[in-house]
C-alpha positions, 0 to 999 in steps of 0.5 A: 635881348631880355632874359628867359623865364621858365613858366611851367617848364616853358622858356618865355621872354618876359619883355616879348609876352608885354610887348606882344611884338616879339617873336614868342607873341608871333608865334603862338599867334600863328600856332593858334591860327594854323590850329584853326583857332583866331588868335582873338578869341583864344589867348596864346599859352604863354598868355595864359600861364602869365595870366596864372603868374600874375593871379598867384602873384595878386592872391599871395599879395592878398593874403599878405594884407590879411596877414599883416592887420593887426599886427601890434605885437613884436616876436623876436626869433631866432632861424636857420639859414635855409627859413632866412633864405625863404624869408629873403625870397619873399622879400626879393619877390617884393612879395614882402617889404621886409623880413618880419612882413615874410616870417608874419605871413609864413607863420599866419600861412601856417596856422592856416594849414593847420587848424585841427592841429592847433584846436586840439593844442587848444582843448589841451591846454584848456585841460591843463589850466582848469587841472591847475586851476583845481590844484591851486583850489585843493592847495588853499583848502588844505592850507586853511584846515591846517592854519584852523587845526593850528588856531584850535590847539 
């Protein structure tokens, strides 16, 4: 017999809801029809929910593609056990080939969710380096007024 996995607080048979021939399949066939519902016309719950499994599974795959372009650059990182189990489940998951796949999507992931942060660290840093940029200008001026007062002396 396979394992049961639970979908949304429901115990499900994976290999019955592939196969169609066990139990589970059965009988939400028959809840469905004893409902007054054709089992033809509206899939069975457990059906649907791994339908919604499988789309969630397909859009983080997408999204893992989408993190994973371009990525040329090496960042090396140190994590604590709890953010390397994280990685480790993506990876298990085959939701990630690796752990460096899983820490690009997790940090893409997180860029994403917070882009008004990250405009406003931008608009800052922008300040900073125009500040410095002004204080290089204001320390070269002054060195060459000091090296002309000492020419005309």
């Amino acid at each position: 017999m396979g394992e049961e996995t639970i979908i949304d607080g429901q115990a499900h048979d994976p290999q019955a809801a592939s196969t169609g021939s066990a139990t589970g399949a059965s009988a939400d066939a028959s809840a469905s029809s004893a409902a007054g519902g054709s089992a033809s016309k509206t899939p069975p719950a457990s059906s649907q929910t791994l339908k919604g499994a499988w789309k969630q599974v397909e859009n983080i795959g997408q999204t893992l593609g989408e993190a994973l372009q371009g990525r040329g650059n090496v960042v090396m990182v140190r994590v604590n056990d709890e953010t390397l189990a994280h990685l480790d489940m993506l990876v298990e998951g085959e939701l990630a080939r690796s752990r460096s796949e899983a820490a690009a999507l997790l940090i893409g992931e997180g860029m994403k969710a917070n882009v008004p942060l990250f405009e406003r660290i931008r608009q800052i840093t922008d300040q900073i380096a125009a500040l410095r940029s002004q204080l290089r200008q204001s320390v070269q001026d002054e060195e060459s007024v000091d090296q002309k007062t000492e020419g005309a002396e």
